[in-house]
Biopython code that builds the backbone (N, CA, C, O; Angstrom):
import numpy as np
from Bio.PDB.StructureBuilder import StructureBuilder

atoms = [
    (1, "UNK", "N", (-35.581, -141.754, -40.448)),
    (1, "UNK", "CA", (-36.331, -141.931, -39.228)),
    (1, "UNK", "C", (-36.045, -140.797, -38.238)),
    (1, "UNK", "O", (-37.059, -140.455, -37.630)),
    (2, "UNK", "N", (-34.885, -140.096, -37.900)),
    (2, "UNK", "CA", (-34.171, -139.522, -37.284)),
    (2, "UNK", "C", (-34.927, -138.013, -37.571)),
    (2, "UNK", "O", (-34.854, -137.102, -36.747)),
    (3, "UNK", "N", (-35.694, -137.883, -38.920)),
    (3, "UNK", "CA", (-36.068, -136.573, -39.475)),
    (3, "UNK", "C", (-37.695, -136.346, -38.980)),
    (3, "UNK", "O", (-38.219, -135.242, -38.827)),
    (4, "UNK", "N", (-38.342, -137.639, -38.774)),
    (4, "UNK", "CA", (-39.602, -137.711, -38.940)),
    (4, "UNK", "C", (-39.611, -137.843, -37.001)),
    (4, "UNK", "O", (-40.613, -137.453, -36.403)),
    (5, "UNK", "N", (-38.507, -138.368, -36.287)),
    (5, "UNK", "CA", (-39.099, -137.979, -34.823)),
    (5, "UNK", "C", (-38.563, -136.453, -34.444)),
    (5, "UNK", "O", (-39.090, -135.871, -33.496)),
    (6, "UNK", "N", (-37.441, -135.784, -35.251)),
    (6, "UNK", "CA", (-37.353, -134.491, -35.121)),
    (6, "UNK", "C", (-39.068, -133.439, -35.398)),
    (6, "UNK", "O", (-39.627, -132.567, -34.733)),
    (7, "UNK", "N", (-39.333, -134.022, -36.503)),
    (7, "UNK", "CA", (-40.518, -133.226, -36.922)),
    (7, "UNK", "C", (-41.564, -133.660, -35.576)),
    (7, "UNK", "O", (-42.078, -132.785, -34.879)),
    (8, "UNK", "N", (-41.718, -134.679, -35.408)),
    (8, "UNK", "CA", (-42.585, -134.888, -34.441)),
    (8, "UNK", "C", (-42.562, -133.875, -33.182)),
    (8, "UNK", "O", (-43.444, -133.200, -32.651)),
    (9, "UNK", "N", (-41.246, -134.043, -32.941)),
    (9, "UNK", "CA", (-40.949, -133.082, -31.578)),
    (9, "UNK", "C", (-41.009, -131.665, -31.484)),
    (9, "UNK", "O", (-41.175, -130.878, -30.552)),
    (10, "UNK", "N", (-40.817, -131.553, -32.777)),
    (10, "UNK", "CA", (-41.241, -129.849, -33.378)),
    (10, "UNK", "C", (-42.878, -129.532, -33.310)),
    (10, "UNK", "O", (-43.276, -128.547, -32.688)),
    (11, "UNK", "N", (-43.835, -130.468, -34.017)),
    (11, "UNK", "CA", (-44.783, -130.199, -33.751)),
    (11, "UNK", "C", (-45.247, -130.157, -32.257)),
    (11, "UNK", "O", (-45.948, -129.259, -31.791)),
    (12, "UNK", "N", (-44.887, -130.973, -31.732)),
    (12, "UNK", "CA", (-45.518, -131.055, -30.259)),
    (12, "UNK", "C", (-44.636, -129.764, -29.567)),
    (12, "UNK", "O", (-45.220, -129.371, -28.557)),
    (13, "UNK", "N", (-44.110, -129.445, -29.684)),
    (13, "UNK", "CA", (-43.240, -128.085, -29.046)),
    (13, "UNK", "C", (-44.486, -126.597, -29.594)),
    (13, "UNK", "O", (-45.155, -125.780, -28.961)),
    (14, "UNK", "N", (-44.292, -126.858, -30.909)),
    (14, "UNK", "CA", (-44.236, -125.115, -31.829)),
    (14, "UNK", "C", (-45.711, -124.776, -31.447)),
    (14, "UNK", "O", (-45.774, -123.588, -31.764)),
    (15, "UNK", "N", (-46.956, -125.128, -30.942)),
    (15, "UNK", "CA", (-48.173, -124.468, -30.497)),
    (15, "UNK", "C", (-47.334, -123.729, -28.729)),
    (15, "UNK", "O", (-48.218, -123.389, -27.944)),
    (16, "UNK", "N", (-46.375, -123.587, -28.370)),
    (16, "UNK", "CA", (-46.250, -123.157, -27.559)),
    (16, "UNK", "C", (-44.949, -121.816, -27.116)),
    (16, "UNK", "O", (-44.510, -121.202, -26.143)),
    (17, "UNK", "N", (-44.745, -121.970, -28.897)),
    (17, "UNK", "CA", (-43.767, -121.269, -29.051)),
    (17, "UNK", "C", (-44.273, -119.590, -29.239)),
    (17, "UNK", "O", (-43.461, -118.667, -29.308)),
    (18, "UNK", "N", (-45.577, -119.434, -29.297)),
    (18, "UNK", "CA", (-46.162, -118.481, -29.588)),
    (18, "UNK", "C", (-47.169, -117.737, -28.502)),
    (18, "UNK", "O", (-48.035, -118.465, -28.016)),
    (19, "UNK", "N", (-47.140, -116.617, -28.160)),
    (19, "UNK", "CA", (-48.281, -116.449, -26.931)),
    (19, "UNK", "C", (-50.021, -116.842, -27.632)),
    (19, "UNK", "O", (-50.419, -117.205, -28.739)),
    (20, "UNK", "N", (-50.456, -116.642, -26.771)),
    (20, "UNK", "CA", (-52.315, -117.485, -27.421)),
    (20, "UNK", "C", (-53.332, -115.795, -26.874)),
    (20, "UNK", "O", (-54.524, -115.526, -26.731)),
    (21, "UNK", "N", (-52.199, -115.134, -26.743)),
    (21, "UNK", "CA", (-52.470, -113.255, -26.563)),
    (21, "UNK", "C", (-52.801, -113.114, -28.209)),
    (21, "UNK", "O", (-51.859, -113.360, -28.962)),
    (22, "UNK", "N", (-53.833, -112.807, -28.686)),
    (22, "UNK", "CA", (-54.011, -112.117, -30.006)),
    (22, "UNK", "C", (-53.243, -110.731, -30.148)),
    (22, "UNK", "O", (-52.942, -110.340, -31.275)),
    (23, "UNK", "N", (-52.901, -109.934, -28.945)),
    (23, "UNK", "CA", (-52.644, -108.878, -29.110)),
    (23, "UNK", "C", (-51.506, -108.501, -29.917)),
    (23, "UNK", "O", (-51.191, -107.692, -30.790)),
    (24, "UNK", "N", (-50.779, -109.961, -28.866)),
    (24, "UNK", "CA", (-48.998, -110.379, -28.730)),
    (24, "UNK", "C", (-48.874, -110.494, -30.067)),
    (24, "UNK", "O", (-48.002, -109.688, -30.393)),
    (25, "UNK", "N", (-49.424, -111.271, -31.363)),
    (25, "UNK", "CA", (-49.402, -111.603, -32.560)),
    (25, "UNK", "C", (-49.589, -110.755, -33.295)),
    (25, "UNK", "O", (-48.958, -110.886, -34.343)),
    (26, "UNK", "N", (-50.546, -109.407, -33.188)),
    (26, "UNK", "CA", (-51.129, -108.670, -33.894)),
    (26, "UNK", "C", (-50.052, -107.790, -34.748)),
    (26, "UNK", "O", (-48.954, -107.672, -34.204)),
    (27, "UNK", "N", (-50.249, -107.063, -36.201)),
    (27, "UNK", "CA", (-49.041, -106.972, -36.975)),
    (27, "UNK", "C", (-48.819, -105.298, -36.597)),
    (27, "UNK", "O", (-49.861, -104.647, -36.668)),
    (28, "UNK", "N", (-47.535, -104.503, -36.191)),
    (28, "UNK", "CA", (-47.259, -103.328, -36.194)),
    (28, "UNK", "C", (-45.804, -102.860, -37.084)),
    (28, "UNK", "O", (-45.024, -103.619, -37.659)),
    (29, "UNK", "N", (-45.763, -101.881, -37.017)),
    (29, "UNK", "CA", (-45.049, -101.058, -38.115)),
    (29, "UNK", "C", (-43.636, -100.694, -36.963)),
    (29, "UNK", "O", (-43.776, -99.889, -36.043)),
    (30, "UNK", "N", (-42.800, -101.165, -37.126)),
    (30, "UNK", "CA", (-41.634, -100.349, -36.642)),
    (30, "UNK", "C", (-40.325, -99.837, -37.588)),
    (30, "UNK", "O", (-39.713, -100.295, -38.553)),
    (31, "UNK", "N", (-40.252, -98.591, -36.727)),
    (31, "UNK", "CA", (-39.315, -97.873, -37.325)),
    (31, "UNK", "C", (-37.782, -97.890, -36.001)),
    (31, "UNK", "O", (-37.542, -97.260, -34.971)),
    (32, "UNK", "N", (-37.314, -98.607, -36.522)),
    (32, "UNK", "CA", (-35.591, -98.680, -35.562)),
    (32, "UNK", "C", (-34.778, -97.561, -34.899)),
    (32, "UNK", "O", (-34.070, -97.367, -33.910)),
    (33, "UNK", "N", (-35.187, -97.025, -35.814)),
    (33, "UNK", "CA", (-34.661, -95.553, -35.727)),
    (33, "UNK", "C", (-34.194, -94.247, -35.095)),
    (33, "UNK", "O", (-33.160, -93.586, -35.001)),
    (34, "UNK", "N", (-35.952, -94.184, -34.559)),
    (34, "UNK", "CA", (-36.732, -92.810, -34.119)),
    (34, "UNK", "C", (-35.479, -92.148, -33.155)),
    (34, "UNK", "O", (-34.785, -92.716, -32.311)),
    (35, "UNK", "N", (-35.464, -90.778, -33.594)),
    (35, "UNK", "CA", (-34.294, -90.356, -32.977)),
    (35, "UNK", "C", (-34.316, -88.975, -33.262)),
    (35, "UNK", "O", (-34.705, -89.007, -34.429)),
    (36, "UNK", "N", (-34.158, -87.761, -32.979)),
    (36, "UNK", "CA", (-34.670, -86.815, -32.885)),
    (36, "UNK", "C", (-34.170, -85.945, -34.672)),
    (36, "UNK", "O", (-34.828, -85.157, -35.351)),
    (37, "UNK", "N", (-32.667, -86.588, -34.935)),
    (37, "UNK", "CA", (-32.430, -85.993, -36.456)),
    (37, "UNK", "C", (-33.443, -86.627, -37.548)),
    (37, "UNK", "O", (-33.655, -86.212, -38.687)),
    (38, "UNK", "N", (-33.907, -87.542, -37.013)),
    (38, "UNK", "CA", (-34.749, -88.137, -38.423)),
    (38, "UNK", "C", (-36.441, -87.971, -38.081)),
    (38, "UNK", "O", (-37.314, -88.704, -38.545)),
    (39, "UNK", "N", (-36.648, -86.881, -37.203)),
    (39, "UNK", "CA", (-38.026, -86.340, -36.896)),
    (39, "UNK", "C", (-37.996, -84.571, -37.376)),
    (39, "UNK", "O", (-37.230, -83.755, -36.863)),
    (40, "UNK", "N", (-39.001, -84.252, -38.449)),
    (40, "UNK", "CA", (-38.502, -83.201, -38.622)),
    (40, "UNK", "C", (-40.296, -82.626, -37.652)),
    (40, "UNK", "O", (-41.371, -83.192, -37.454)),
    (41, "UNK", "N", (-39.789, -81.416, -37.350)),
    (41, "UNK", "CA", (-40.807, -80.307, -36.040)),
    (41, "UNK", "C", (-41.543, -79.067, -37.084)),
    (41, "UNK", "O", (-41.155, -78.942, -38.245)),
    (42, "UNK", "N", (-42.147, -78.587, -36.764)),
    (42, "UNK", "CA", (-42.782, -77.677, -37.737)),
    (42, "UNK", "C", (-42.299, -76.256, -36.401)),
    (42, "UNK", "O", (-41.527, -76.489, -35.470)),
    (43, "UNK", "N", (-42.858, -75.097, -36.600)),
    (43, "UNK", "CA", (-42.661, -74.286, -36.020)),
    (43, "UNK", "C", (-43.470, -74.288, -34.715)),
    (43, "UNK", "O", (-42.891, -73.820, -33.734)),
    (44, "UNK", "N", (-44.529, -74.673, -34.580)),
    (44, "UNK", "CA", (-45.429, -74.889, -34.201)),
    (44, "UNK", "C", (-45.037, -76.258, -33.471)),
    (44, "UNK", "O", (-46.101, -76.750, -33.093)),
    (45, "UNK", "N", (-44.147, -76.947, -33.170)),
    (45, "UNK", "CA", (-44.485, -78.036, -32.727)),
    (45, "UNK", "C", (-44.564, -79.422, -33.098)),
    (45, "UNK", "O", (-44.269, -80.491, -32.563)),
    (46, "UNK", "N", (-45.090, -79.031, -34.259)),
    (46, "UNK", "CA", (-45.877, -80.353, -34.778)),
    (46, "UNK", "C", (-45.245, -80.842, -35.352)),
    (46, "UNK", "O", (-44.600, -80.074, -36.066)),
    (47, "UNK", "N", (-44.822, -82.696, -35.579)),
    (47, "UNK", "CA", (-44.176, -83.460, -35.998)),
    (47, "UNK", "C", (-44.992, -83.574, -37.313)),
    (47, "UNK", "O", (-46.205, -83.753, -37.418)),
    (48, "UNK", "N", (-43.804, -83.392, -38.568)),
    (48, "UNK", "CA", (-44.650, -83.238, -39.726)),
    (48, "UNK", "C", (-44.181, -84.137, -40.728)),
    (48, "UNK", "O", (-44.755, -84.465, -41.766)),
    (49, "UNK", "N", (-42.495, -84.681, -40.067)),
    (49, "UNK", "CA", (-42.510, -85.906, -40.938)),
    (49, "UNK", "C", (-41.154, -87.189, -40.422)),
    (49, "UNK", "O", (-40.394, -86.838, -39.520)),
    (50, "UNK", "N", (-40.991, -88.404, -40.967)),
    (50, "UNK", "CA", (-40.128, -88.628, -40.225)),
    (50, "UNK", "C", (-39.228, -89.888, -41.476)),
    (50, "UNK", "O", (-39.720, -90.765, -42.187)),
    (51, "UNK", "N", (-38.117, -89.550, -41.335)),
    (51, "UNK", "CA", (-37.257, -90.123, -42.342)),
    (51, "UNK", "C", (-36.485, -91.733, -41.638)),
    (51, "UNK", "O", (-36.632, -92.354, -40.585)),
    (52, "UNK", "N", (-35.463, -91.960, -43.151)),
    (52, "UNK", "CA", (-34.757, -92.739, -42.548)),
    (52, "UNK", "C", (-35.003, -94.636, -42.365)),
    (52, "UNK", "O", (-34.272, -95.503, -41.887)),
    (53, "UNK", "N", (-36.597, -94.697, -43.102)),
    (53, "UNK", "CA", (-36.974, -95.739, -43.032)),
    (53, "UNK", "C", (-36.253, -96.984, -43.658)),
    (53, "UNK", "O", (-36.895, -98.033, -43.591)),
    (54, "UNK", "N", (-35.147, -97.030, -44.194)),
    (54, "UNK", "CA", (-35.037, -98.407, -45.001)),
    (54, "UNK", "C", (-34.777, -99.382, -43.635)),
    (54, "UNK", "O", (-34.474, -100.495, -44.065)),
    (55, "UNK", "N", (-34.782, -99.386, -42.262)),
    (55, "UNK", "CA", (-34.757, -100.297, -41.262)),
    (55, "UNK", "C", (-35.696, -101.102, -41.399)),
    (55, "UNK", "O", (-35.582, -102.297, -41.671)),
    (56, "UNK", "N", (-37.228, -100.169, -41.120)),
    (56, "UNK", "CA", (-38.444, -100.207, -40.989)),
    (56, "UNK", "C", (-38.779, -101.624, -41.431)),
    (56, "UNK", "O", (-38.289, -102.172, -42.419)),
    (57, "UNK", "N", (-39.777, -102.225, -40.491)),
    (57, "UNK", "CA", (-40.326, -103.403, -40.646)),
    (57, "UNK", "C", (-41.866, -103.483, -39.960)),
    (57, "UNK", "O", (-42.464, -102.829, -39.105)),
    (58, "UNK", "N", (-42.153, -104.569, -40.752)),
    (58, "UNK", "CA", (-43.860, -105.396, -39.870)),
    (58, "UNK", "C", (-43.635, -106.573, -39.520)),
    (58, "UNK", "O", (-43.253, -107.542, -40.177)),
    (59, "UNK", "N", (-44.027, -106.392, -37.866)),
    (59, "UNK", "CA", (-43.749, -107.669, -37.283)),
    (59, "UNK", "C", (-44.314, -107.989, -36.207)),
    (59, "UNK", "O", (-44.348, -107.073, -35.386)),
    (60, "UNK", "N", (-44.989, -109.394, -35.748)),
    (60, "UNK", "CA", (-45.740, -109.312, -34.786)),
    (60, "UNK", "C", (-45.474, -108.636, -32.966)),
    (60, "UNK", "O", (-44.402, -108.788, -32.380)),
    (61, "UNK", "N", (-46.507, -108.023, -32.439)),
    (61, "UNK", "CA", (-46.007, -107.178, -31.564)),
    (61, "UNK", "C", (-45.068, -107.612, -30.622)),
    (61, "UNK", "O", (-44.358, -106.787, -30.047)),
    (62, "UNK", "N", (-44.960, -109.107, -30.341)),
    (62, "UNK", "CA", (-44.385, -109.747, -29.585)),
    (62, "UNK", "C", (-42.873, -109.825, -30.021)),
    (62, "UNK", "O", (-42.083, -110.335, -29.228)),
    (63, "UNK", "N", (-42.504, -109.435, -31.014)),
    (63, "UNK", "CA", (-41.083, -109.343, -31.767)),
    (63, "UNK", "C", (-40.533, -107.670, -31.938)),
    (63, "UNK", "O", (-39.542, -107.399, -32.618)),
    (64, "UNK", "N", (-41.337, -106.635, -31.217)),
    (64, "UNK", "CA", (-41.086, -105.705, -31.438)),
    (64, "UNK", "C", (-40.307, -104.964, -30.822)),
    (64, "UNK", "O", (-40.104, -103.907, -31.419)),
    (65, "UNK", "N", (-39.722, -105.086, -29.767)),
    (65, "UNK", "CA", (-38.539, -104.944, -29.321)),
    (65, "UNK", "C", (-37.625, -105.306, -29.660)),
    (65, "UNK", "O", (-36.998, -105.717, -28.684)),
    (66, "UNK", "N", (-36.931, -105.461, -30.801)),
    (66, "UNK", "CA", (-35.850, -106.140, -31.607)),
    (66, "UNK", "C", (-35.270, -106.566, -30.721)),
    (66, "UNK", "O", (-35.649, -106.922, -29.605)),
    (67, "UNK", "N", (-34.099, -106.545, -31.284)),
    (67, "UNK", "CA", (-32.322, -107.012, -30.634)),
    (67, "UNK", "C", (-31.814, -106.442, -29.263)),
    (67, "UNK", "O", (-31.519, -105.248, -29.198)),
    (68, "UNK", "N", (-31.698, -107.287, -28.123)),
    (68, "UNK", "CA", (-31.674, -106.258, -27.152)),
    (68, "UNK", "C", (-29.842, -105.635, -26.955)),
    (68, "UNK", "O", (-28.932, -106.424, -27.210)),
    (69, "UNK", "N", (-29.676, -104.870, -26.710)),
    (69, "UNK", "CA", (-28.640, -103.883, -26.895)),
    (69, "UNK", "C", (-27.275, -104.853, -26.667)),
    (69, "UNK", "O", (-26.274, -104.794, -27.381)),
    (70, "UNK", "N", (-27.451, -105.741, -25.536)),
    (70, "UNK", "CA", (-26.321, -106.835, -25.545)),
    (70, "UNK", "C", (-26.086, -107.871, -26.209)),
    (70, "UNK", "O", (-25.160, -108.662, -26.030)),
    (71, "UNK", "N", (-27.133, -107.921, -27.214)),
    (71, "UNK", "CA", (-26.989, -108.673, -28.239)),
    (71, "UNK", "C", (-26.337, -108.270, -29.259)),
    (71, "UNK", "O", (-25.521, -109.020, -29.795)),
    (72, "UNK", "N", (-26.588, -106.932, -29.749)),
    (72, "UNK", "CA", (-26.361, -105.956, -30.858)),
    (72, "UNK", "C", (-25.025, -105.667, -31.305)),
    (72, "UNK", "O", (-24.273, -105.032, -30.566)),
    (73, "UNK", "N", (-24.621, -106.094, -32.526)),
    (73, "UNK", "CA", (-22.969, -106.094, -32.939)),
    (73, "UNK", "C", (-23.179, -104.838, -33.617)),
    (73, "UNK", "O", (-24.189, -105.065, -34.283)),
    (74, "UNK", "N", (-22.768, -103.443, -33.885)),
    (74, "UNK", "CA", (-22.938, -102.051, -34.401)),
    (74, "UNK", "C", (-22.285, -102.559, -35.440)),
    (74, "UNK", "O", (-22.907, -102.597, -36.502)),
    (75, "UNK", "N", (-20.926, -103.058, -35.411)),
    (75, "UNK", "CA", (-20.097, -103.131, -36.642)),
    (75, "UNK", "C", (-20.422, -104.297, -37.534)),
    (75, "UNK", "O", (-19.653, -104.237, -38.493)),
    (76, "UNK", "N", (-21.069, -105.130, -37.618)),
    (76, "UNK", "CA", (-21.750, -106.328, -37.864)),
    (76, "UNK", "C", (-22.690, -105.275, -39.395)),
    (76, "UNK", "O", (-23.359, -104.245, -39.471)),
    (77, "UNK", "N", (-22.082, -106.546, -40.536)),
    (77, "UNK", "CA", (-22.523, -106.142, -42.029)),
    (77, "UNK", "C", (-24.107, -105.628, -41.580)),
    (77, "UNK", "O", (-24.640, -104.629, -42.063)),
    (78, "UNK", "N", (-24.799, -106.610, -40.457)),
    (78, "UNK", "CA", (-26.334, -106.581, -40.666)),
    (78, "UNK", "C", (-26.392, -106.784, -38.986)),
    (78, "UNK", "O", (-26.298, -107.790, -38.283)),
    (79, "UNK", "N", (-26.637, -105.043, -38.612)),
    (79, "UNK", "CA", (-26.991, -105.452, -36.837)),
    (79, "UNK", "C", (-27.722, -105.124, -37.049)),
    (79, "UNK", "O", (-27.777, -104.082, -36.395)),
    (80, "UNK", "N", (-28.682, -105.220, -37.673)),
    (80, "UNK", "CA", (-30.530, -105.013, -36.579)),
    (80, "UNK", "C", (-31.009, -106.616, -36.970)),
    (80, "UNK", "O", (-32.050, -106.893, -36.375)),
    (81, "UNK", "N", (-30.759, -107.164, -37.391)),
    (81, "UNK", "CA", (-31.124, -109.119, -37.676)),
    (81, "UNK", "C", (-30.656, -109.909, -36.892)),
    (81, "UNK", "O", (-29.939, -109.547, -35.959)),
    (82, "UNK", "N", (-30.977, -111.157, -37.123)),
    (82, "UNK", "CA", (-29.887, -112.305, -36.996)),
    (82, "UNK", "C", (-30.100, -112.861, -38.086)),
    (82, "UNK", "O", (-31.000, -112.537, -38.861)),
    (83, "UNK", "N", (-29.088, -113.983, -38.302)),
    (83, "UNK", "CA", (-28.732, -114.294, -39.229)),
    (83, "UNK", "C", (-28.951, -115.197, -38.992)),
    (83, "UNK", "O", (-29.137, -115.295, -37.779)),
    (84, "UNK", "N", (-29.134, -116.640, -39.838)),
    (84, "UNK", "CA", (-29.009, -117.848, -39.896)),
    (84, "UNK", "C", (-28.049, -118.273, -40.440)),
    (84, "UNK", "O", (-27.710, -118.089, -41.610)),
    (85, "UNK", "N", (-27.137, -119.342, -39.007)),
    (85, "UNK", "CA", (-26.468, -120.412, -39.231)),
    (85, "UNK", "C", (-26.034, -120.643, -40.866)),
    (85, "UNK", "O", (-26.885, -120.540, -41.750)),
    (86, "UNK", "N", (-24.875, -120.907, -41.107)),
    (86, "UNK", "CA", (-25.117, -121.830, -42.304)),
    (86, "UNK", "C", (-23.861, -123.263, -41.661)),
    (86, "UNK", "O", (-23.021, -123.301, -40.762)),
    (87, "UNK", "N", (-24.209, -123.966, -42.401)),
    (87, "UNK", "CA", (-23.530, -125.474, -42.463)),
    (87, "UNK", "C", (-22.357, -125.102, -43.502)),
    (87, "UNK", "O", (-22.254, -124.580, -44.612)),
    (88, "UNK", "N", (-21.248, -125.859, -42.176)),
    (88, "UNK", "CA", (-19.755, -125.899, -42.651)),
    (88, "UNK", "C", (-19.591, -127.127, -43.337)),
    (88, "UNK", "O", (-18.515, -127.325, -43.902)),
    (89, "UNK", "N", (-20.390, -127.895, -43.376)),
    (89, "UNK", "CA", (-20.087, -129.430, -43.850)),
    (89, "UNK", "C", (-20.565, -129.515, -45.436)),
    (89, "UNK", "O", (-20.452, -130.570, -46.059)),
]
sb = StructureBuilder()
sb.init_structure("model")
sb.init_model(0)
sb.init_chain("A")
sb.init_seg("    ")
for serial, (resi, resn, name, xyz) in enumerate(atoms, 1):
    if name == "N":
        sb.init_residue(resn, " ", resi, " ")
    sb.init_atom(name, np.array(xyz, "f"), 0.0, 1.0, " ", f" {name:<3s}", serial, name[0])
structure = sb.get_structure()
């Protein structure tokens, strides 16, 4: 019983967990990265290529500001994520 008024309360919550901005949802490409050694310049100027991607993700625009910097553990197996919880029991 305990599972089915949790779910309940989830549904009535989760239409609001999301902006109703199409924009906000819409899917983009980020690269974590960008940083001037992993942009290579042509002579000319011109940015001709850019490395370094295994960060790289697609994710809605509203998530695209990752991890904000006071969140961010550097030494952490996996800092650009979070992780999920696991159960000690």
């Amino acid at each position: 019983m305990i599972r089915a008024e949790s779910l309940e309360k989830y549904l009535h919550v989760a239409p609001h967990l999301t902006p109703r901005n199409p924009e906000l949802t819409s899917p983009v490409l980020r690269h974590p990265d960008v940083q001037p050694k992993n942009i290579f310049i042509s002579q000319d100027y011109r940015v001709t290529g850019l490395i370094d991607w295994q960060h790289a993700v697609v994710l809605p625009m509203l998530l695209d500001a990752g991890i904000p910097r006071s969140f961010q553990n550097y030494k952490d197996a996996e800092p650009r994520c979070f992780t999920s919880p696991t159960s000690t029991n």
